[in-house]
FIKOL-478313 format. One record per residue (C-alpha): z negated, y, x negated. Coordinates in steps of 0.2 Angstrom, whole numbers, plus 2048, in hexadecimal, padded with zeros to 3 digits. Layout:
<atoms>
ZYX ...
</atoms>
This chain:
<atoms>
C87175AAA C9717BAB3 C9E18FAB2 CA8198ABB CAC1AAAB9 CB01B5AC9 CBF1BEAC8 CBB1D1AC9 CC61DBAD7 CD21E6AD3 CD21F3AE1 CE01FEAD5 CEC1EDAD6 CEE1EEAEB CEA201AF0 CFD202AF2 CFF1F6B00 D011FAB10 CF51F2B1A CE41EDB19 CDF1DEB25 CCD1E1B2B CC31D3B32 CB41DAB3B CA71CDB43 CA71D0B58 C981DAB5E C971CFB6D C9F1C1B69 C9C1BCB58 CAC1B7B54 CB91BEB45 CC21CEB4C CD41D1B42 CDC1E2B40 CEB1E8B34 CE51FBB30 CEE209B24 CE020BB16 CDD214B07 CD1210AF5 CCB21DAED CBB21DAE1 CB820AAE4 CB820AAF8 CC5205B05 CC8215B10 CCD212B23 CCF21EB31 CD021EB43 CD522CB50 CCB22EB63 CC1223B6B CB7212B61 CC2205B5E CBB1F2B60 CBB1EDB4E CB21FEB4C CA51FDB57 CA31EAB51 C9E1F3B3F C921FDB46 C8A1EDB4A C8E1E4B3B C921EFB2C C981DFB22 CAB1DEB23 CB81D2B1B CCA1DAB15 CDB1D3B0F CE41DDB04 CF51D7AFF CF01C5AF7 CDD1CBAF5 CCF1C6B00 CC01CCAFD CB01D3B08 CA61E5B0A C981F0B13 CA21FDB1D C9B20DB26 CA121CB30 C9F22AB25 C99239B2A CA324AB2F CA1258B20 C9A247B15 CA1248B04 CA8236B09 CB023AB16 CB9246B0D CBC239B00 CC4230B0D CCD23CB16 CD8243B05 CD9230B00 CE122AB12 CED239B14 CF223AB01 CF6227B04 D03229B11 D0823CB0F D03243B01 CF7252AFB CF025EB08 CE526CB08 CD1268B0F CD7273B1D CE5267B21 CDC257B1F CCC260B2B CDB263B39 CE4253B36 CD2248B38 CC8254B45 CC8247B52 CC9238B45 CB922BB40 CBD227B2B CB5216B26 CB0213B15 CAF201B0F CA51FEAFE CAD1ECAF8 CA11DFAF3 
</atoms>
């Protein structure tokens, strides 16, 4: 009988990196779809942002919620969704992002700063 253990991720090991790599599956067609993204963890979840109109790889999510990522040396897949405005999530994601890249803020800042922003939250599997 053969074992192998799986090795557990670490999101606390890579939430300092810069980028995430996000490879979404084409709404049309089918094939992998690659974007470098600014991203956040916080509370077990990757936390993306995007300003104005859908982007491809979003809209390809909306499709398909299953999503692969590539953080620093770790590769690893998860479920993503479009949170909803005034959704405890979103705010989740909103105080994680801007902390992430610019430090604390007030909820009045982070409504401001995201008013015209889609967060994405990413539960790793």
């Amino acid at each position: 009988m053969t074992y192998f253990m799986q090795r557990i991720l670490n999101l606390d090991e890579i939430k300092n990196e810069k980028f995430v790599y996000l490879t979404t599956k084409g709404r049309k067609s089918d094939k992998d779809h690659e974007v470098e993204l600014w991203f956040a963890i916080s509370e077990g979840r990757v936390y993306l942002s995007h300003e104005g109109q859908q982007t491809d790889w979003m809209k390809n999510l909306i499709k398909n919620q299953n999503v692969k990522m590539k953080i620093g040396s770790e590769v690893f897949r998860g479920e993503a969704i479009i949170t909803e405005h005034g959704s405890p999530e979103r705010m989740k994601g909103m105080q994680a992002l801007y902390s992430k890249y610019y430090g604390p803020a007030s909820k009045e800042t982070l409504d401001d700063w995201f008013e015209l922003s889609s967060v994405i939250g990413i539960k790793p599997e």
